[in-house]
N, C-alpha and C positions, 0 to 999 in steps of 0.2 A: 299404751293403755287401750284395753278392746273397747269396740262402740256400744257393747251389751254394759260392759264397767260404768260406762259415761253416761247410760241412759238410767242403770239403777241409780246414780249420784245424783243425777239431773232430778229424779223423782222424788229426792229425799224433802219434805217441807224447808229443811236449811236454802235448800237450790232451789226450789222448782219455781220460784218468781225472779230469781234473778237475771239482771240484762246476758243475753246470752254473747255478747263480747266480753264480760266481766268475765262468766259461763267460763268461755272459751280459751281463756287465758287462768284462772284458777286447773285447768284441767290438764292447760300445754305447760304450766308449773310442776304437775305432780304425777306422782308414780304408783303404779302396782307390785306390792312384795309379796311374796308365797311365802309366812314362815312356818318351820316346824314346832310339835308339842314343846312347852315348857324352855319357850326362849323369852328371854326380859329385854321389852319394848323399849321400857322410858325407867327412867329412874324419879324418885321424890329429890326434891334441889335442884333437880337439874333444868337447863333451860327450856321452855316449852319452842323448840326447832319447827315445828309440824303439827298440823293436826291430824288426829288418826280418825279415820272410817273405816271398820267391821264391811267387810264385801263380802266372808263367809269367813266359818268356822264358831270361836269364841276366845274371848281374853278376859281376863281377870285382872280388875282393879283393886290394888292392894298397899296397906301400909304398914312398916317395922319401926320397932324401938324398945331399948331396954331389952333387949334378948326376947320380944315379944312381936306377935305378926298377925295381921287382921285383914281379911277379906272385905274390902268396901262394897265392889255391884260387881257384876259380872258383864259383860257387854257381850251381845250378838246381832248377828245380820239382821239388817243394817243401820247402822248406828256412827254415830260421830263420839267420841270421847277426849277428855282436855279441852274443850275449845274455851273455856274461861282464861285459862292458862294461855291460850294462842292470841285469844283478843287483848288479855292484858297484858301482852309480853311478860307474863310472869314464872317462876318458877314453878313444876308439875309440885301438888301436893301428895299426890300419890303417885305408887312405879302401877308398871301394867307388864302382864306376863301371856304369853297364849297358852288356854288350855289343851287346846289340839290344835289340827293344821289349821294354819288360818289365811286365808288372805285381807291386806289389808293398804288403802290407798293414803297416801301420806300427801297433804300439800302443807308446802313451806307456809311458817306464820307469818311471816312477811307480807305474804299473797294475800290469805287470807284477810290482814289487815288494810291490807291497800284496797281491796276489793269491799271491805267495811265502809272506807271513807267515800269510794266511786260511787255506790249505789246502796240506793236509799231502799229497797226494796231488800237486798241481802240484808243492811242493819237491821232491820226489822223483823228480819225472819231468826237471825243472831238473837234480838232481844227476847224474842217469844220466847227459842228454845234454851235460853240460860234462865227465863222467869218460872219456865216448867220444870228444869232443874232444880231451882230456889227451890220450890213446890211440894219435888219430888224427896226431898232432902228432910224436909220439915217433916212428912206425909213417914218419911224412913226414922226418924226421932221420937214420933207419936207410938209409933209401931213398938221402937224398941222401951221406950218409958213408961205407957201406958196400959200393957195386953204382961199376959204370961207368958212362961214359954210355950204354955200349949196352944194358946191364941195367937201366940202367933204365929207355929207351923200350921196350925187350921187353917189359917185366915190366909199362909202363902197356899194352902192344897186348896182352899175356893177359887182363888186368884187362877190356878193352873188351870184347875176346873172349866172355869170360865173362857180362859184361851184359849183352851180343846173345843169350845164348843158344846159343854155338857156331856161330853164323851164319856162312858162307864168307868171308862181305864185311861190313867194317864201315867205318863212316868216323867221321871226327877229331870230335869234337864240336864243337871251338872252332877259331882261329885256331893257327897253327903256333908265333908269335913268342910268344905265351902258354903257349902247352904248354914251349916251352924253358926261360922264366921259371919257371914251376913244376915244372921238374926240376932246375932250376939249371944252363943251359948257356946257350948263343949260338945263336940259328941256325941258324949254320952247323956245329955241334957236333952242332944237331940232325938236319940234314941228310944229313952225314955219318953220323951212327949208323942213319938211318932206309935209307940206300944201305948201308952193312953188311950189314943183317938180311935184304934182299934176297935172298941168297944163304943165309940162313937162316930159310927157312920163310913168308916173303911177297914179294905182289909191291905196289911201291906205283903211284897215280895220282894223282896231287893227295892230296885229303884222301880218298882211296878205300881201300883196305885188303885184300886178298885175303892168307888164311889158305892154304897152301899145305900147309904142313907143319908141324903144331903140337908135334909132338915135337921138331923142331928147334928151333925158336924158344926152346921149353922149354930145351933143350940149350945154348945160348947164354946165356938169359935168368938162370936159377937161379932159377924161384918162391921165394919164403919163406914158407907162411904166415903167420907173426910178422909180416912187414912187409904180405903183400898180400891178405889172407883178410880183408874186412871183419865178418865174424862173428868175430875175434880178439882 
């Protein structure tokens, strides 16, 4: 594992308070993998082995049934994903797949676990980011229950917005048929709400994005903080 790998994990709030013999031993446990596009990580059922950290690229959290398949969240750099499944030795609820090349650091749950019960300072930084989870999950229910679908592509293009910086022009981070899956529509639901907004406050080009009119979009969209304020 490079010392650049061990300093971005070090920095991640899961680690950055933990004792650095715990540190040092979660790190001489686990490994760095290079994979290519469109390989499947974990399966749903199966045992949570590892927990996975995003070091680059992206993967996609996903679940099937019924001849049917749904896009959960998308994960990118840098990010931990499963880790409920790791702390509670329990089965992945969802498989995870990489979008494009991705690397990504695996440490054994075992590790993880043992390094839970050693230090009071990693449990704790565990508990935050599974309660921000809980959070995030709730904040992703409200979204899909209570908003349209035009409110809710709006409210993800504020969301982008706002990550750029206010930037004039932003573009799509991922694929299109993924974004709909993680709003919960079709397509061509998406397609349709994205030709709506056109006429309020952007113009689109592919996965290109020009901010036109932010107050309108606004005006359409109905921000919530509760639902879109990731400091909430």
């Amino acid at each position: 594992m490079r010392q650049t790998d061990r300093e971005i994990v070090r920095d991640l709030k899961l680690f950055k308070d933990v004792d650095a013999d715990v540190f040092d031993d979660l790190m001489t446990a686990s490994y760095a993998q290079r994979m290519p596009p469109h390989v499947e990580l974990i399966r749903e059922g199966e045992s949570a082995d590892f927990l996975h950290i995003v070091l680059d690229g992206c993967v996609e959290l996903f679940s099937s049934g019924h001849g049917r398949e749904t896009s959960m969240a998308i994960v990118t750099p840098v990010s931990t994903f499963i880790l409920a499944a790791t702390v509670n030795d329990a089965p992945f609820l969802m498989s995870a797949r990489t979008i494009e090349s991705s690397k990504l650091l695996l440490i054994p749950s075992q590790n993880v676990r043992d390094a839970f019960a050693r230090d009071p300072h990693f449990a704790r930084a565990i508990v935050t980011e599974l309660a921000q989870c809980y959070r995030s999950v709730v904040k992703s229910m409200k979204n899909l229950k209570l908003r349209t679908s035009i409110e809710r592509v709006g409210n993800y293009i504020i969301r982008l917005h706002d990550k750029a910086g206010g930037a004039e022009i932003i573009e799509l981070p991922y694929g299109k048929k993924n974004l709909a899956s993680i709003l919960g529509m079709t397509p061509e639901n998406l397609s349709r709400a994205f030709g709506a907004l056109q006429s309020h406050g952007i113009l689109m080009d592919g996965a290109r994005i020009e901010i036109t009119d932010r107050a309108a979009l606004e005006a359409i969209s109905k921000p919530n903080r509760l639902i879109d304020d990731p400091r909430s």
